[in-house]
VOBA-1610 file (N, C-alpha, C; in pm, whole numbers, padded with zeros to 5 digits, always signed):
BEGIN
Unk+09025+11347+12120Unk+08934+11320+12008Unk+08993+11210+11920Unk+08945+11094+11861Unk+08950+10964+11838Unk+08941+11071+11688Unk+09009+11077+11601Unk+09045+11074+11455Unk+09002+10941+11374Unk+08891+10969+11249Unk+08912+10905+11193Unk+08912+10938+11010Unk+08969+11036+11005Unk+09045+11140+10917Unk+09145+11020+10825Unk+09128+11086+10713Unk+09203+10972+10648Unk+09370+11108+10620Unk+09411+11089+10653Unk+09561+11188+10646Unk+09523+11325+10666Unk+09618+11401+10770Unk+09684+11297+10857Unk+09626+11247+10976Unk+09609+11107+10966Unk+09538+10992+11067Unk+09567+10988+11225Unk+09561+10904+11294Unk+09550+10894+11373Unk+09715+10826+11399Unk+09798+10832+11487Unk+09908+10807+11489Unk+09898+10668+11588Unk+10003+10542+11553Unk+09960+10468+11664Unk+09990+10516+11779Unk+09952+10412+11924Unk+09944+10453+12053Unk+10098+10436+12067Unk+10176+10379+12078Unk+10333+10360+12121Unk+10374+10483+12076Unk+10352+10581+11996Unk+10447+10703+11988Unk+10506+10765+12069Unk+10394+10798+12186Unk+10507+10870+12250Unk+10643+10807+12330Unk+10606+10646+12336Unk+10743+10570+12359Unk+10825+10584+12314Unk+10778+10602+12174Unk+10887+10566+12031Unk+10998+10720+12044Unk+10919+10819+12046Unk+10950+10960+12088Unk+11052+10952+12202Unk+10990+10925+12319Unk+11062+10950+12393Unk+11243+10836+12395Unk+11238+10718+12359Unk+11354+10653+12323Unk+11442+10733+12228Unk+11366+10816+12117Unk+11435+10881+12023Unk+11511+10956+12077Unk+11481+11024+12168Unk+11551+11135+12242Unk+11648+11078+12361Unk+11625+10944+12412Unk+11676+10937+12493Unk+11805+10830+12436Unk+11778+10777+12290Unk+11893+10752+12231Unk+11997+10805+12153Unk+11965+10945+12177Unk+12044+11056+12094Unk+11990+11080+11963Unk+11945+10990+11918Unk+11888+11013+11744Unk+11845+11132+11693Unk+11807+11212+11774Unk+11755+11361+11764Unk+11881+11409+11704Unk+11995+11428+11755Unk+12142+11517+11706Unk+12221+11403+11647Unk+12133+11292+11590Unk+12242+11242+11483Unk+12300+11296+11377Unk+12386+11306+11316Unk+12435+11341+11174Unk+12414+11238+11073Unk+12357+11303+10957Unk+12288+11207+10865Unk+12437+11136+10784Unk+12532+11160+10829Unk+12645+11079+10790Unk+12679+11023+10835Unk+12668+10984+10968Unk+12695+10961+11082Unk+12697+10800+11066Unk+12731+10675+11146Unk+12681+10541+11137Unk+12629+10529+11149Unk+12561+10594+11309Unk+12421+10603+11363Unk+12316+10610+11248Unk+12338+10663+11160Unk+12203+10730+11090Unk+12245+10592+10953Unk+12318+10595+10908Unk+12335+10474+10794Unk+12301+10351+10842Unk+12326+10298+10968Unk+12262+10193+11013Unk+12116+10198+11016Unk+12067+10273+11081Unk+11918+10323+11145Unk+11877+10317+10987Unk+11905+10360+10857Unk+11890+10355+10708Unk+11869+10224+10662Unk+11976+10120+10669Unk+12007+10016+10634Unk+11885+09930+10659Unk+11883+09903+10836Unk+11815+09842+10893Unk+11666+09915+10823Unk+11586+09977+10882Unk+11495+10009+10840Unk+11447+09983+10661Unk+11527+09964+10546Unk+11511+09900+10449Unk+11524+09741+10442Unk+11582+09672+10520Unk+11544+09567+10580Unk+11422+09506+10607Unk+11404+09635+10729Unk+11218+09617+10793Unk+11127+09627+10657Unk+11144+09664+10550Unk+11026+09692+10469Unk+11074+09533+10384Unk+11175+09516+10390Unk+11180+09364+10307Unk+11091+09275+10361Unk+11067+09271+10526Unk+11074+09164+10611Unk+10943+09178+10650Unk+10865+09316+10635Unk+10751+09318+10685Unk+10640+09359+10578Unk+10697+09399+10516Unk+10601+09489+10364Unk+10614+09419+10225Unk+10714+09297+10221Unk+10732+09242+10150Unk+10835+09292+09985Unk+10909+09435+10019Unk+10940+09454+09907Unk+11075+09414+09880Unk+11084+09338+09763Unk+11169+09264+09662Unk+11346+09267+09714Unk+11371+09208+09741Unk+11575+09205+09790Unk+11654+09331+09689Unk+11568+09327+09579Unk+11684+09423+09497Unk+11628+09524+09448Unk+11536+09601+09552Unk+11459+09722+09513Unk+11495+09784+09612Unk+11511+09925+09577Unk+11563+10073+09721Unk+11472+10124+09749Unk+11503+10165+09870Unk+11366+10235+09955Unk+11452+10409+09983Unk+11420+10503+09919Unk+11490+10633+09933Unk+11418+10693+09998Unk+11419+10831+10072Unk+11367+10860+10149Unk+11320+11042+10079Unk+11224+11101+10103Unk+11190+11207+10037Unk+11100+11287+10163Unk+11082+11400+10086Unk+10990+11462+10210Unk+10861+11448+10194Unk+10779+11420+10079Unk+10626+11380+10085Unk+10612+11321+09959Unk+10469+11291+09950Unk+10465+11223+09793Unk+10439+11303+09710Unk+10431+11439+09752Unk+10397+11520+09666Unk+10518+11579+09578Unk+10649+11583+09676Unk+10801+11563+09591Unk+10788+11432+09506Unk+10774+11315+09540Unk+10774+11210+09407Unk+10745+11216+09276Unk+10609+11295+09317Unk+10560+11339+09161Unk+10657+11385+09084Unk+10703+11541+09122Unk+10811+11595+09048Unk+10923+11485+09003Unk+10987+11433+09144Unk+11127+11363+09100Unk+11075+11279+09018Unk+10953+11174+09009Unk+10956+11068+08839Unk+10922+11110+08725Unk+10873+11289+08744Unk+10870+11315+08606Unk+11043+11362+08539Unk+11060+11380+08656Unk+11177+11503+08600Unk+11327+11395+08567Unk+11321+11323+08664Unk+11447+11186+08679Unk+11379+11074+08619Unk+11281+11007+08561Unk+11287+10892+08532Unk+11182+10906+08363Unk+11101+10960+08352Unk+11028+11012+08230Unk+11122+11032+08147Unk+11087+10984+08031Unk+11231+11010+07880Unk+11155+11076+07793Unk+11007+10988+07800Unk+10908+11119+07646Unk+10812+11131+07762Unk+10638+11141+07822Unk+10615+11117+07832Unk+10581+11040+07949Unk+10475+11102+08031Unk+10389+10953+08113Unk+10233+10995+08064Unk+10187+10870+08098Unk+10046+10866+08072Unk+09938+10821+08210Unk+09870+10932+08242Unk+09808+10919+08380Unk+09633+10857+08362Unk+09666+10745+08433Unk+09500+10648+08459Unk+09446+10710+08589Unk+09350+10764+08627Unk+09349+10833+08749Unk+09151+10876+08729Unk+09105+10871+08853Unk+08982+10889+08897Unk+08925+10990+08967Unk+09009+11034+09064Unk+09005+11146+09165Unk+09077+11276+09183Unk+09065+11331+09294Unk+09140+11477+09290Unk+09315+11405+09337Unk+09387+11365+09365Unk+09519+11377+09373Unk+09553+11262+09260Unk+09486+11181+09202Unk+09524+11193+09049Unk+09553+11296+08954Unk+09439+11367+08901Unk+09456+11497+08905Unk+09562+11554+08939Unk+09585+11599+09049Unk+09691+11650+09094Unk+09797+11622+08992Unk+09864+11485+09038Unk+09967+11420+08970Unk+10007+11450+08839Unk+09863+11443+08752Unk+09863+11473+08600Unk+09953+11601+08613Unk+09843+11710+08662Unk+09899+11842+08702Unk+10021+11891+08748Unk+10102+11823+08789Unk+10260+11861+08838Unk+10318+11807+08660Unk+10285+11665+08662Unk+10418+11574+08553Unk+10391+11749+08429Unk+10259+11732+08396Unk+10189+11848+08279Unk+10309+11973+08274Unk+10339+12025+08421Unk+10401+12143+08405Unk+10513+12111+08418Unk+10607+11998+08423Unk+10724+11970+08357Unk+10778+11970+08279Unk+10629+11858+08166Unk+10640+11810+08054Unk+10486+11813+07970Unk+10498+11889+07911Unk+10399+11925+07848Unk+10309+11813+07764Unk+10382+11741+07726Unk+10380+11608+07630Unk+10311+11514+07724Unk+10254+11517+07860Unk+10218+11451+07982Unk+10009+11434+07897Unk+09967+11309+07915Unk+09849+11277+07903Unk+09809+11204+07981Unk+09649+11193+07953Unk+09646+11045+08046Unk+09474+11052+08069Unk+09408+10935+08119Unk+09239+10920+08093Unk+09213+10929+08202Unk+09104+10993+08246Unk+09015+10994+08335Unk+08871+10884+08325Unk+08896+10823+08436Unk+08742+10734+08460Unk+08681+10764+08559Unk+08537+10719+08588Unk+08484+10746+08707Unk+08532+10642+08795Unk+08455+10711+08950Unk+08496+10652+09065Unk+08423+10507+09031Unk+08297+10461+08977Unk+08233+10349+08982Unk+08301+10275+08846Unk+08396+10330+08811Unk+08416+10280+08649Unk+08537+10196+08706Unk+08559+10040+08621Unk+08673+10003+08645Unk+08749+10012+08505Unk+08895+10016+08529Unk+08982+10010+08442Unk+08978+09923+08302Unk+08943+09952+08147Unk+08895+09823+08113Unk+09022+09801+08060Unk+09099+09747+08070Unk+09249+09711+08013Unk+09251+09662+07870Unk+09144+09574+07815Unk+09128+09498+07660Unk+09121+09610+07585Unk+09085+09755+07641Unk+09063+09826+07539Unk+09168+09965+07571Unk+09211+09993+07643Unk+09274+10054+07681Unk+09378+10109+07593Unk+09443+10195+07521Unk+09520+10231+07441Unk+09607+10354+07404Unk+09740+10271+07499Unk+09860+10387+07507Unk+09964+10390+07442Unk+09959+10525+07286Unk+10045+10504+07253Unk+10180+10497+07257Unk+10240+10457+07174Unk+10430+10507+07220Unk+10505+10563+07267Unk+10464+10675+07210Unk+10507+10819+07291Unk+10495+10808+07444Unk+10437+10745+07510Unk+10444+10735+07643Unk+10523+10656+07692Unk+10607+10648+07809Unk+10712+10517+07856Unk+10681+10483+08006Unk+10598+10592+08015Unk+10556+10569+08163Unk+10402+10567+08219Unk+10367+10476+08267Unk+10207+10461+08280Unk+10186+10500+08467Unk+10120+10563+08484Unk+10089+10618+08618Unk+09981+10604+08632Unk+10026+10507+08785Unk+09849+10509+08842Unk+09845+10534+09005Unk+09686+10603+09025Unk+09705+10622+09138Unk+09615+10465+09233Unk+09675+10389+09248Unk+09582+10255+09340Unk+09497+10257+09430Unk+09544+10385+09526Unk+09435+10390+09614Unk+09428+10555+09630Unk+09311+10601+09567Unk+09270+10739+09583Unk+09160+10769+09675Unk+09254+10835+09762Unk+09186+10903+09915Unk+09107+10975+09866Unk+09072+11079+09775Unk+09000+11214+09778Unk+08807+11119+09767Unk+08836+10962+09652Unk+08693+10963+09644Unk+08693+10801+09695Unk+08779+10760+09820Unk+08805+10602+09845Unk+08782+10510+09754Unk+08839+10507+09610Unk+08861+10419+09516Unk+08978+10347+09533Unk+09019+10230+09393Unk+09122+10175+09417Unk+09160+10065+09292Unk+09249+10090+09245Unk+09268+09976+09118Unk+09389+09840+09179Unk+09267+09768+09157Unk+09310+09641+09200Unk+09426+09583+09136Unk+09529+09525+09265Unk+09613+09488+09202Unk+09637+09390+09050Unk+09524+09304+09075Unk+09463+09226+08965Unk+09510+09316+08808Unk+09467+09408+08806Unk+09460+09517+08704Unk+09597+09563+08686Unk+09666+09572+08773Unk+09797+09665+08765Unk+09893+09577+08688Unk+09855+09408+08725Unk+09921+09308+08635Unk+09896+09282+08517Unk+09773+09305+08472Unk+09699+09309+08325Unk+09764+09448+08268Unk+09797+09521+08316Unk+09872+09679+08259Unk+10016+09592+08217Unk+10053+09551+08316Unk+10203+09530+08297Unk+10252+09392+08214Unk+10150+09364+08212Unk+10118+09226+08066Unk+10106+09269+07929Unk+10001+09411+07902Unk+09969+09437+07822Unk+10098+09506+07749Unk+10153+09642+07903Unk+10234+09721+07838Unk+10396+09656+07906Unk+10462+09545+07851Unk+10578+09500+07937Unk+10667+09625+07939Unk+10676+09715+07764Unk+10794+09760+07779Unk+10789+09929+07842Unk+10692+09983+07845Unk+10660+10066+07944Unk+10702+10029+08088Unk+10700+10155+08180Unk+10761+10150+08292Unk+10606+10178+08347Unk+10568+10121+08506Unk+10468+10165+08586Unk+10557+10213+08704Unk+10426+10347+08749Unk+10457+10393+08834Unk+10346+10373+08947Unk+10341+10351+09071Unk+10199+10346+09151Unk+10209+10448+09299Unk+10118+10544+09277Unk+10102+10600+09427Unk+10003+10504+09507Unk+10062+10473+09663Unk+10015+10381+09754Unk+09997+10489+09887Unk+09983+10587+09843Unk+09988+10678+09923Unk+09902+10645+10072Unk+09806+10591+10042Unk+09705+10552+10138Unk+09687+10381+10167Unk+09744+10322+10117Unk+09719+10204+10116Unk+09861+10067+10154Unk+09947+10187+10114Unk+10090+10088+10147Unk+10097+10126+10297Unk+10138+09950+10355Unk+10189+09936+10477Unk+10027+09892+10535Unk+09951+09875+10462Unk+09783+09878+10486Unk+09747+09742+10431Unk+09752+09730+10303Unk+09704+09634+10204Unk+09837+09542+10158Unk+09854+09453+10112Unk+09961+09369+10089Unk+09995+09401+09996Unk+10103+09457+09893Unk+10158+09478+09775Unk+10243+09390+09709Unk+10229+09351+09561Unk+10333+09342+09550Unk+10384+09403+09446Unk+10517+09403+09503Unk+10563+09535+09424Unk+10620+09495+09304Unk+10642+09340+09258Unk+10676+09285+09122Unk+10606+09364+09014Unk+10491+09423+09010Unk+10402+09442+08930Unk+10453+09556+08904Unk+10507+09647+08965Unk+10570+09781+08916Unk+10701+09818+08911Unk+10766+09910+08853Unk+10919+09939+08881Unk+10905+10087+09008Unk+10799+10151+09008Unk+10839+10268+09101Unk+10688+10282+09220Unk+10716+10287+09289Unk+10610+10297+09446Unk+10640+10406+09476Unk+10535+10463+09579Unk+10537+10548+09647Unk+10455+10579+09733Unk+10474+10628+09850Unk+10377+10736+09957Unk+10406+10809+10067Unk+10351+10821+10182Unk+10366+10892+10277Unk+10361+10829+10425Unk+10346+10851+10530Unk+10383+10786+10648Unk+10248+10829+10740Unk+10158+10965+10678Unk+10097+10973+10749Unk+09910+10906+10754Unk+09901+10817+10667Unk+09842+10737+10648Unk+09846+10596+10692Unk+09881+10509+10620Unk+09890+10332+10665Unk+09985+10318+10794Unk+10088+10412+10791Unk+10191+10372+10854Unk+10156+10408+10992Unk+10078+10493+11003Unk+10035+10573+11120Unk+10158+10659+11197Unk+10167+10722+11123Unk+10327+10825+11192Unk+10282+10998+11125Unk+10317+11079+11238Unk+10321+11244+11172Unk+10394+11238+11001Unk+10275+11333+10998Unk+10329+11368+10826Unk+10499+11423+10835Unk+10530+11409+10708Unk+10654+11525+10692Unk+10756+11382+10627Unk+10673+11280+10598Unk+10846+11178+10514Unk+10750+11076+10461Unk+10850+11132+10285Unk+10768+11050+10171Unk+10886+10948+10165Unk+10823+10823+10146Unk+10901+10686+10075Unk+10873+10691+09905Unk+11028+10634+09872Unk+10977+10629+09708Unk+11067+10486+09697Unk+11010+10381+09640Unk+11077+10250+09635Unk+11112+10244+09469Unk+11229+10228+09445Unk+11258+10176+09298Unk+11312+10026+09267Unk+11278+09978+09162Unk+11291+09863+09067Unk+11448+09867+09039Unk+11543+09748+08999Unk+11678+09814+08932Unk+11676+09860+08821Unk+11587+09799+08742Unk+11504+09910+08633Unk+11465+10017+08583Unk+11394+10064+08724Unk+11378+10244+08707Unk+11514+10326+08769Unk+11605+10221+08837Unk+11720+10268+08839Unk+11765+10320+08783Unk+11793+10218+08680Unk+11854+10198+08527Unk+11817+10249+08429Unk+11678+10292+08417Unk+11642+10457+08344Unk+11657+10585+08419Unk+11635+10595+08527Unk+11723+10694+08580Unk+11859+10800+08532Unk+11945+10622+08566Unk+12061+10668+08497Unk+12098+10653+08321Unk+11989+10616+08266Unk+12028+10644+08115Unk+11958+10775+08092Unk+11812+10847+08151Unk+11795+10971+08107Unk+11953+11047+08146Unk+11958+11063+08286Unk+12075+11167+08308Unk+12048+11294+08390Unk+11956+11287+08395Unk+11904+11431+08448Unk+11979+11455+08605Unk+12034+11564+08574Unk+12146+11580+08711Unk+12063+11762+08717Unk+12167+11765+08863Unk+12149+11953+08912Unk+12054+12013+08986Unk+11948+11897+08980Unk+11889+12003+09068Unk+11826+11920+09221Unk+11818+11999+09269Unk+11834+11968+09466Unk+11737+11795+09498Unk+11654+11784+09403Unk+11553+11642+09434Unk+11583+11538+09290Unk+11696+11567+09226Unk+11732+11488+09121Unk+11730+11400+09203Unk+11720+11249+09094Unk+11692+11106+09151Unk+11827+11037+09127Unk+11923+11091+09078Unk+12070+11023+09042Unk+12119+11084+09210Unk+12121+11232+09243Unk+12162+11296+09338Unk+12134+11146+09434Unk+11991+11116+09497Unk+11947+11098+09594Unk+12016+10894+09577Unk+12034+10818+09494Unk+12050+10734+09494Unk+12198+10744+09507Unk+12271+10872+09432Unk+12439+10828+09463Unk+12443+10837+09647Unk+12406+10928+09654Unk+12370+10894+09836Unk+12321+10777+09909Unk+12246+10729+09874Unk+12090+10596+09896Unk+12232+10469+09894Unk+12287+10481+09786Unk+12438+10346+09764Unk+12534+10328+09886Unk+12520+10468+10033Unk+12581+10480+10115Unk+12480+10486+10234Unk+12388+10439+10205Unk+12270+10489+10318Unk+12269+10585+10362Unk+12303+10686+10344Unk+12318+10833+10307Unk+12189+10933+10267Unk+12154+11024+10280Unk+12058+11169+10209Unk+12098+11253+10166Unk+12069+11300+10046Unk+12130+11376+09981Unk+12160+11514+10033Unk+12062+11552+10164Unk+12018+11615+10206Unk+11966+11566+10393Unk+11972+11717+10495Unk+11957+11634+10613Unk+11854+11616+10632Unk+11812+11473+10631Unk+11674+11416+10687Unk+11577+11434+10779Unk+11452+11397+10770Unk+11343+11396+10903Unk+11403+11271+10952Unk+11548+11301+11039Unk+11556+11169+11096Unk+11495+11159+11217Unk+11405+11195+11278Unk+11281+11173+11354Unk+11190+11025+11315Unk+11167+11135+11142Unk+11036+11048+11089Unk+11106+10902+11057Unk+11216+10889+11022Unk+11275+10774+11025Unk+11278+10645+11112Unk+11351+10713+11228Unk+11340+10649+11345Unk+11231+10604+11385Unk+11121+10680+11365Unk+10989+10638+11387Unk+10908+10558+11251Unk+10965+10539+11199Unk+10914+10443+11067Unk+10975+10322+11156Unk+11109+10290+11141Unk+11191+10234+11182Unk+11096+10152+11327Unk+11051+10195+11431Unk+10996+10161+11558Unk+10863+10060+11490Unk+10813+10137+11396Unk+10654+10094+11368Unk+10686+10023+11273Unk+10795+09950+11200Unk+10790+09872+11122Unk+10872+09726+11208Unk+10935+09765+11300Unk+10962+09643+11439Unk+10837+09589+11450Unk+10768+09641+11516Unk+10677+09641+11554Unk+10519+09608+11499Unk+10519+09604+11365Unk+10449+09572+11293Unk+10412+09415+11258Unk+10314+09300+11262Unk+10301+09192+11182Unk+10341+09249+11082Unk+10348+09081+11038Unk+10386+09099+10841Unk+10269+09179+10775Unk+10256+09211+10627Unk+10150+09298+10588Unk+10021+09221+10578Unk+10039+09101+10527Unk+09935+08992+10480Unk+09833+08967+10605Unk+09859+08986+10724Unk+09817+08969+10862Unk+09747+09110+10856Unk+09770+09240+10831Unk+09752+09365+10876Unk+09614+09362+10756Unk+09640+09324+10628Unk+09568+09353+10513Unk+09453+09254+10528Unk+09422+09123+10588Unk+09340+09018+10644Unk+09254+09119+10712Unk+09305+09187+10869Unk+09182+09246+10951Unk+09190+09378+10852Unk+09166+09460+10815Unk+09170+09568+10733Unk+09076+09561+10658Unk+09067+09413+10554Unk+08982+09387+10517Unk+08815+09334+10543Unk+08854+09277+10684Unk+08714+09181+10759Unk+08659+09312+10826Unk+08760+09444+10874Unk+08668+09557+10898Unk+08612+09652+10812Unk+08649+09650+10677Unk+08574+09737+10584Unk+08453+09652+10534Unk+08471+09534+10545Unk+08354+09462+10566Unk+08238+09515+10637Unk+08276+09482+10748Unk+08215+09512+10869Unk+08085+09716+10854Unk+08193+09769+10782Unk+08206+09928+10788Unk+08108+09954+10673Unk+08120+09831+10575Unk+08035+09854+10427Unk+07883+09817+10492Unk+07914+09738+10538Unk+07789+09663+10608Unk+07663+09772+10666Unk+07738+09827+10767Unk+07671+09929+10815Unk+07650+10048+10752Unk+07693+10061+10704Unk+07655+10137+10536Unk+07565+10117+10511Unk+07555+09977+10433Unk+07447+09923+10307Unk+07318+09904+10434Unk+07289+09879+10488Unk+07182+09894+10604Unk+07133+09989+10659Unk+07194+10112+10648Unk+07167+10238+10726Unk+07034+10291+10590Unk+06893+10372+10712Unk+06816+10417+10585Unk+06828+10523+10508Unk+06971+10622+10567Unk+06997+10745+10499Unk+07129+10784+10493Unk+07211+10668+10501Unk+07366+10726+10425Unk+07377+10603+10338Unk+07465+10606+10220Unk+07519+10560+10111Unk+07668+10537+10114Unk+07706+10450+10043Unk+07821+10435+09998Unk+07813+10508+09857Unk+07982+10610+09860Unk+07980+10681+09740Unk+08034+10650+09638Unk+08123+10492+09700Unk+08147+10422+09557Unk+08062+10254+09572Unk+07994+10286+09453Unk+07866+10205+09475Unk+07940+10036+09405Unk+08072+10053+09335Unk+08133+09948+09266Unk+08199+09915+09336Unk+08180+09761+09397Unk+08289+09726+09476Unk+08465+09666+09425Unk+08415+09663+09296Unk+08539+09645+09232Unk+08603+09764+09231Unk+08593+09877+09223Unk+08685+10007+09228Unk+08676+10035+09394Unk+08598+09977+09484Unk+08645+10089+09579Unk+08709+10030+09728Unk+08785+10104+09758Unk+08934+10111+09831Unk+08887+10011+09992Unk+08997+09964+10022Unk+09040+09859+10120Unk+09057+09924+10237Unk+09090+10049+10259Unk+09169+10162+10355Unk+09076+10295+10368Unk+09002+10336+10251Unk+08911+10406+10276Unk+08766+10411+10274Unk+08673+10454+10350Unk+08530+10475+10273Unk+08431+10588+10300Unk+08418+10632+10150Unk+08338+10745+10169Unk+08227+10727+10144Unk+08147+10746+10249Unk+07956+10765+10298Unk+07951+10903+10243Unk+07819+10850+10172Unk+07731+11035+10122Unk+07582+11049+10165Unk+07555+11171+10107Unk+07399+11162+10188Unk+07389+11313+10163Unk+07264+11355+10242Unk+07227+11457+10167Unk+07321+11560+10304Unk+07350+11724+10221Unk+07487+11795+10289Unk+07386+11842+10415Unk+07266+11822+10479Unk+07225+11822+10622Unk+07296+11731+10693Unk+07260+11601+10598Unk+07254+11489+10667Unk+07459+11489+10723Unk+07483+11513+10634Unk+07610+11505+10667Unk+07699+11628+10777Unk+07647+11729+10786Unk+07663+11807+10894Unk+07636+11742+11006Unk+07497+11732+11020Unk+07463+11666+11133Unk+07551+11511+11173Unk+07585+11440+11118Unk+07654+11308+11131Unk+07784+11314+11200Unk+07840+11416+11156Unk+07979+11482+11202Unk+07962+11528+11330Unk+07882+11613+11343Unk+07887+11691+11495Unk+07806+11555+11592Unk+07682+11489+11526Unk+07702+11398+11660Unk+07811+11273+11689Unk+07848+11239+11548Unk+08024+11189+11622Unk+08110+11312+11678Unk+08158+11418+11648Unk+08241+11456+11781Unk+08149+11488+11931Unk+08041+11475+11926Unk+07958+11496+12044Unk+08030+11377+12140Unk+08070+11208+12084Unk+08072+11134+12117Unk+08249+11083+12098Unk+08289+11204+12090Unk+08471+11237+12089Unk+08535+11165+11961Unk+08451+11158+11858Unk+08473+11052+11705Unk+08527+11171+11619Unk+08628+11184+11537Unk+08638+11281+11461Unk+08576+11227+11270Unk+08514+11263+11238Unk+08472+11176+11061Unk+08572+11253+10995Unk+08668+11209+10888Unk+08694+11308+10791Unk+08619+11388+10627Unk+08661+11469+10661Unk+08574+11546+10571Unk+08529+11526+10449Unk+08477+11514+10342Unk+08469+11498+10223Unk+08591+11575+10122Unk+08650+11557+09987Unk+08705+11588+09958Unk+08657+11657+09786Unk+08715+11776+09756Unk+08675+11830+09613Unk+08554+11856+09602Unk+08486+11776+09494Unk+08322+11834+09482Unk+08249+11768+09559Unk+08336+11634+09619Unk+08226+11538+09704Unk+08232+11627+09842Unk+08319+11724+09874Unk+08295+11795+10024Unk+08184+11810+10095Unk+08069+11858+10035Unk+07943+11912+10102Unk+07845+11743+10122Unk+07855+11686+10079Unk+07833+11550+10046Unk+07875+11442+10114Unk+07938+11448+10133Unk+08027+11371+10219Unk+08102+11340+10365Unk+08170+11237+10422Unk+08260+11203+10482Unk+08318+11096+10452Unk+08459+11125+10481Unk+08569+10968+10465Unk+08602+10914+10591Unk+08603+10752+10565Unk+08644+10707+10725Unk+08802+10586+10676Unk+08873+10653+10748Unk+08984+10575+10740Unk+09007+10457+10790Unk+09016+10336+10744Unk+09016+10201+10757Unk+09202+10166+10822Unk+09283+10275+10860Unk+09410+10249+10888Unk+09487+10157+11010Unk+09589+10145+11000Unk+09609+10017+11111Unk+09627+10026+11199Unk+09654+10189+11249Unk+09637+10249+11379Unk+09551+10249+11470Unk+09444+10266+11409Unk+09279+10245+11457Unk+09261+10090+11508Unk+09245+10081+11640Unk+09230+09948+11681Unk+09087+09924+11643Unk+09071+09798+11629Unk+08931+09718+11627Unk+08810+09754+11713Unk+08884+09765+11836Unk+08770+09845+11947Unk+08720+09980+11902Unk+08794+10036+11873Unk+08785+10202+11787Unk+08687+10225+11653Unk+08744+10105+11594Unk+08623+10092+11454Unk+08475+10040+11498Unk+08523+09909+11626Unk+08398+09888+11621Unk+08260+10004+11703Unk+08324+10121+11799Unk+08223+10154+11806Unk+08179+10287+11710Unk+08284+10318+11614Unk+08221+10401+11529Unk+08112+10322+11398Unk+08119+10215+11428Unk+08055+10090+11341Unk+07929+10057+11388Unk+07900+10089+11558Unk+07786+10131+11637Unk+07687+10221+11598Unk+07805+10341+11568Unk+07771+10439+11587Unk+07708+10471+11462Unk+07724+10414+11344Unk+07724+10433+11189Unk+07533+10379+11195Unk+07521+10255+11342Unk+07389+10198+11304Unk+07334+10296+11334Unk+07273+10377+11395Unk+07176+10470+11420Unk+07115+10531+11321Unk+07151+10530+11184Unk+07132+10621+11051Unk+07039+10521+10971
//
């Protein structure tokens, strides 16, 4: 069955190569102290310089999902305060973890069709950290990078934080615009869930280590005095590594990946806006996402849409939160070859 589930996605086709070399290069019973494993570290932060474009003097640490990130930037890098810009349900979310840290945690909600208006926008002091989510899977929105630079114009001396959860390794970033990134592998990257990336600024380093916050097992001082040795604080999915590691060889640069990505959500909107009974559910094309898109319609229509794509071995992913009954999401990821999109892009004409 052809997945087109937005996490967890469709994995590329070389895996089980990638798999089977893993095993047949020992990497399975490496020791995360090991050279083996500090090299395989090294290198692989390399690959994200060389292929993802991020900055010579920013770290790439390694975590178990993005859903640990949340915690570690409230708990290790937050001093008063973050303030959450967010549209969807794992925005939300986000609010919801920093909140039960830190009580002092705020932040605005807009709609999915609403864009960010920055001229008016107004965060006070008390906050040091501005959080946004860029590309939100639950309702395929997305705040344009455009915007994330007008934040970081407006607010220089604030810190940004950005979940790319769905969109990094997808869309071209750059990561100048923020001090802290983040996501997961089982999205853009096209690899099994189970290993979160968190990229830092020397900046959010450097608040890091002026909050202080030490002791506990996902502290961010812990994981970087390790990270200085290519090291884990803790023993790794060095699986998921190795296999980052394969698919980032292996990868064009991002600017190449984010070009077709884009000429097929094209393609995907298209058949959308033409069909006489499904919709696009974000009707603003300025808010909505590069990597995802969610079609609505009435909750028959959408039963039925689903079962005759798997009739035709297509998997749709489901709708998410209140848009569930309403909905499906189709993942725009880089796993999904062109041939793959294009006949679910066929398949989209019939409606």
């Amino acid at each position: 069955m052809l997945t087109f589930a937005p996490g967890p996605s469709k994995v590329y086709d070389a895996l089980p190569t990638y798999l089977q070399d893993a095993y047949n290069a020992g990497i399975l019973s490496a020791n995360h102290r090991s050279s083996a494993f500090m090299n395989l570290y090294q290198e692989t932060e390399q690959l994200m310089r060389e292929k993802l474009h991020m900055p010579d003097d920013y770290r790439l640490l390694f975590t178990s999902s993005a859903t640990e990130n949340w915690e570690i930037i409230t708990q290790s890098i937050v001093e008063k305060a973050s303030f959450h810009i967010y549209s969807g349900s794992f925005g939300k979310k986000w609010i919801g973890f920093a909140k039960h840290i830190n009580p002092a945690t705020d932040g605005l909600k807009i709609e999915a069709n609403e864009a960010i208006n920055v001229a008016e926008l107004d965060i006070p002091a008390g906050f040091d950290v501005i959080a946004l989510t860029q590309n939100e899977t639950a309702n395929a929105t997305e705040v344009p990078l455009e915007v994330i630079e007008e934040i970081k114009e407006k607010y220089p001396e604030k810190m940004i934080a950005v979940d790319t959860t769905s969109s990094m390794a997808g869309i071209e970033l750059d990561f100048s615009l923020a001090d802290i990134w983040y996501a997961s592998v089982q999205k853009c990257f096209g690899l099994p869930a189970g290993l979160g990336i968190l990229i830092l600024s020397p900046r959010a380093v450097e608040k890091c280590e002026r909050k202080g916050e030490k002791g506990r097992y996902n502290s961010l001082s812990f994981i970087l005095e390790n990270a200085a040795g290519y090291q884990t604080h803790y023993t790794p999915n060095v699986l998921g590594i190795y296999l980052l590691n394969r698919v980032l060889k292996d990868l064009e640069e991002v600017q190449h990946i984010d070009a077709n990505l884009r000429e097929r959500m094209l393609k995907l909107e298209t058949a959308v806006a033409q069909s006489k009974s499904l919709r696009m559910l974000v009707d603003n094309a300025e808010t909505r996402s590069k990597t995802v898109l969610a079609v609505s319609g009435s909750e028959e229509l959408i039963v039925s849409v689903k079962k005759d794509a798997e009739k035709e071995g297509m998997q749709l992913g489901s709708g998410y939160g209140p848009h569930k009954p309403t909905s499906f999401r189709i993942a725009n990821f880089p796993a999904i070859t062109n041939a793959e999109m294009d006949k679910l892009i066929a398949f989209l004409g019939r409606y």
